[in-house]
C-alpha positions in Angstrom: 14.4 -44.7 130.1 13.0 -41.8 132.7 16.7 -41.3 133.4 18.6 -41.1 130.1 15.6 -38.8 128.9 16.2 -36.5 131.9 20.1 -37.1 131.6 19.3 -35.3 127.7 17.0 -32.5 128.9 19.4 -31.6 131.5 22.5 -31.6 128.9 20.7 -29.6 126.4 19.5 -27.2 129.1 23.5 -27.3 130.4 24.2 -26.3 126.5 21.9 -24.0 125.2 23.1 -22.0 128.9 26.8 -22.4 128.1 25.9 -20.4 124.7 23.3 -18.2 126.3 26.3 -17.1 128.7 29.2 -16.7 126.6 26.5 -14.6 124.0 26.0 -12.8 127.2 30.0 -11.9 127.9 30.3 -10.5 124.3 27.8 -8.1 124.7 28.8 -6.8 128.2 32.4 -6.9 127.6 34.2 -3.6 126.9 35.9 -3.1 123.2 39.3 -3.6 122.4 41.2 -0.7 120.9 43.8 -1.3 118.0 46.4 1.5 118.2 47.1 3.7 114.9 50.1 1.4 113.0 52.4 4.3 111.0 49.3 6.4 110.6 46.9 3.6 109.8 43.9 3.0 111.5 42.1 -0.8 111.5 38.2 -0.8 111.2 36.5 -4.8 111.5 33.3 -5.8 109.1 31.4 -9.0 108.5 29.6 -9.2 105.7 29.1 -12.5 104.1 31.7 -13.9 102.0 35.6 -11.9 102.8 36.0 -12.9 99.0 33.9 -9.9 97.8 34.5 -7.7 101.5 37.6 -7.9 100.8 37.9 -6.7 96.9 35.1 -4.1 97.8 36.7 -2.1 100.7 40.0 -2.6 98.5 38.6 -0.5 96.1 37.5 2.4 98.0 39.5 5.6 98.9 41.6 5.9 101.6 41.8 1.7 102.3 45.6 0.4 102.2 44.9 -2.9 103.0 41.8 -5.8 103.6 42.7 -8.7 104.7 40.0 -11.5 105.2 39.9 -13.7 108.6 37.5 -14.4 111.6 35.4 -12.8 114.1 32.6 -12.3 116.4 33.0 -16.1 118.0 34.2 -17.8 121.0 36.8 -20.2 119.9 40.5 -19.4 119.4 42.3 -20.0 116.2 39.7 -21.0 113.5 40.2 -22.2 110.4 37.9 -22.2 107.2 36.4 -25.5 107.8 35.6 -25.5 111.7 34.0 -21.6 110.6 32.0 -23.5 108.3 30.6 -25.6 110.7 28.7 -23.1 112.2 29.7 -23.6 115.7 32.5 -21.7 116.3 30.8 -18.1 116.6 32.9 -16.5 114.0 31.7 -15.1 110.9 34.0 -14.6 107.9 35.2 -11.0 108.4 37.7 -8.2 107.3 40.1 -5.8 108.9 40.3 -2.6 106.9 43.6 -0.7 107.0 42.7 3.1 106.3 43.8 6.3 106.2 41.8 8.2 108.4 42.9 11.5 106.7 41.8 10.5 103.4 38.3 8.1 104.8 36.6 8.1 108.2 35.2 5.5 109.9 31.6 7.1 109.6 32.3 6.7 105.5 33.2 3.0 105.8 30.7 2.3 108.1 28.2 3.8 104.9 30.0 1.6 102.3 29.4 -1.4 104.8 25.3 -0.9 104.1 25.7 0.0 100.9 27.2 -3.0 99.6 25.1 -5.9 101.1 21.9 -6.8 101.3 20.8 -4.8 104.3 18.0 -7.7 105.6 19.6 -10.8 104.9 19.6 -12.8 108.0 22.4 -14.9 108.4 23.7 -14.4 104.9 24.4 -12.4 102.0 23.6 -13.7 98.6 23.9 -17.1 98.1 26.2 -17.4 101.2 23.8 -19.2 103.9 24.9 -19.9 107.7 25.7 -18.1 110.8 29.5 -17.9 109.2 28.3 -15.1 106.5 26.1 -13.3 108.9 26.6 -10.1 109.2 28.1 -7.9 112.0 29.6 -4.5 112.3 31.8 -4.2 114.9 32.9 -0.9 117.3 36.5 -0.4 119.1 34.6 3.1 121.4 32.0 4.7 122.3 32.2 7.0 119.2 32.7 4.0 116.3 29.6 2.8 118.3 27.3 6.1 118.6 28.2 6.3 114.5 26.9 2.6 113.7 23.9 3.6 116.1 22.8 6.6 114.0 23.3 4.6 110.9 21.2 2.1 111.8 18.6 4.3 113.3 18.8 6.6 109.9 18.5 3.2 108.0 15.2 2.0 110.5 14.0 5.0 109.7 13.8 4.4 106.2 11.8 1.2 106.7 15.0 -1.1 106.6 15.2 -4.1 109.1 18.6 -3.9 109.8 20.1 -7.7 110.1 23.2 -6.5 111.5 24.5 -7.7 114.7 26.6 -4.9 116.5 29.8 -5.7 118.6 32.4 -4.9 120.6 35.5 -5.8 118.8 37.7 -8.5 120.8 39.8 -10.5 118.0 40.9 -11.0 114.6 42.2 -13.8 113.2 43.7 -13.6 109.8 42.3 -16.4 107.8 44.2 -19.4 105.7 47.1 -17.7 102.6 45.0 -18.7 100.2 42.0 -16.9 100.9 43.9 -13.4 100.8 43.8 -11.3 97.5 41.2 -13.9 96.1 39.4 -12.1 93.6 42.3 -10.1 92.5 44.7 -13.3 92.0 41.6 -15.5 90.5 39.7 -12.7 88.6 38.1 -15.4 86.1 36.8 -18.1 89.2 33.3 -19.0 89.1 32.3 -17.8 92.2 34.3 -14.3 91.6 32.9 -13.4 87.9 29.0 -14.6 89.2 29.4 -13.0 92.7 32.1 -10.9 93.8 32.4 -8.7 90.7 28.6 -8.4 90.7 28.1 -7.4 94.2 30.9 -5.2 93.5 29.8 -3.3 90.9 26.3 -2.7 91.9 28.0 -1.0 95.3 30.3 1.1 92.9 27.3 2.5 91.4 25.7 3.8 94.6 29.2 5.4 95.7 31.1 6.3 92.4 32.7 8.9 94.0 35.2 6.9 96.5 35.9 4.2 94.4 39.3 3.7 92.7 40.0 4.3 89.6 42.1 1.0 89.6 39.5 -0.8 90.9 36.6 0.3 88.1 35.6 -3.0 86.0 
């Protein structure tokens, strides 16, 4: 009985450094660039569910493109339901095509805070789990030093920022289904009670770089 309970401990202990160590690698390892694609550049946000992410950025000035996937984990190729599990890594996440001529980074990163609820741990809303946690993720030094004084402006101000920050490393583009959700199922349960809500409460603290297509 000695045994097998030592034969646990020492699994666990195995375990909990496995996760301590590949935590470790993400911080220390250097970010991955994504080259400008016919002008565009690609910024990467988690944020809770990539349902609402995804209609918010779309609605902001300058964004092409936001397409929901994964991120910030350590297993290749995940799907919705092993995300959901909670022990991949990943969070639900968007990449944000954008026209850096007519947005910067610095103003995305500012839409980022300003639609979500800034100390929600693990979360936004009624999204609970390490999948909807939120993370903000850098590609250089300078996406990096802009996410720093944004939190350190937002600290100031008595916030508890719940972001994680991150070098980027990988996107994966999530399931068909879950692209363009809101805007191909504008009268879902989950979209008129959450998405449209969240969405509109951001609008009014930017009015100014929102869409005029994509008022409600």
């Amino acid at each position: 009985m000695k045994f097998l309970t030592f034969f646990v401990m020492m699994l666990l202990a195995s375990t909990c450094n496995d996760q301590k160590q590949v935590e470790e690698t993400a911080i220390n390892t250097d970010p991955i660039q994504v080259p400008l694609q016919d002008g565009m550049k690609r910024a990467y946000f988690a944020s809770g569910c990539f349902w609402c992410v995804e209609e918010i950025y779309e609605g902001v000035k300058g964004v092409e493109e936001s397409i929901s996937g994964y991120s910030g984990g350590h297993t290749k190729n995940p799907t919705y339901e092993d995300s959901n599990t909670g022990k991949t890594g990943h969070a639900e996440a968007n990449e944000i095509i954008y026209d850096p001529t007519k947005v910067s980074f610095k103003t995305l990163v500012d839409v980022y805070f300003a639609s979500q609820n800034i100390e929600q741990v693990n979360g936004q809303g009624p999204d609970i789990g390490s999948q909807y946690r939120s993370i903000i993720f850098y590609q250089n030094d300078t996406e990096k030093k802009v996410i720093e004084n944004k939190i350190a402006a937002l600290t100031k101000e008595g916030y508890k920022v719940a972001a994680e920050v991150k070098p980027f490393q990988k996107f994966w583009i999530a399931e068909d289904y879950h692209q363009d959700y809101a805007k191909l199922h504008p009268n879902q349960g989950y979209i008129r009670g959450v998405s449209i809500p969240r969405f509109k409460k951001f609008a009014a603290k930017m009015p100014e770089i929102i869409k005029e297509s994509a008022r409600h």
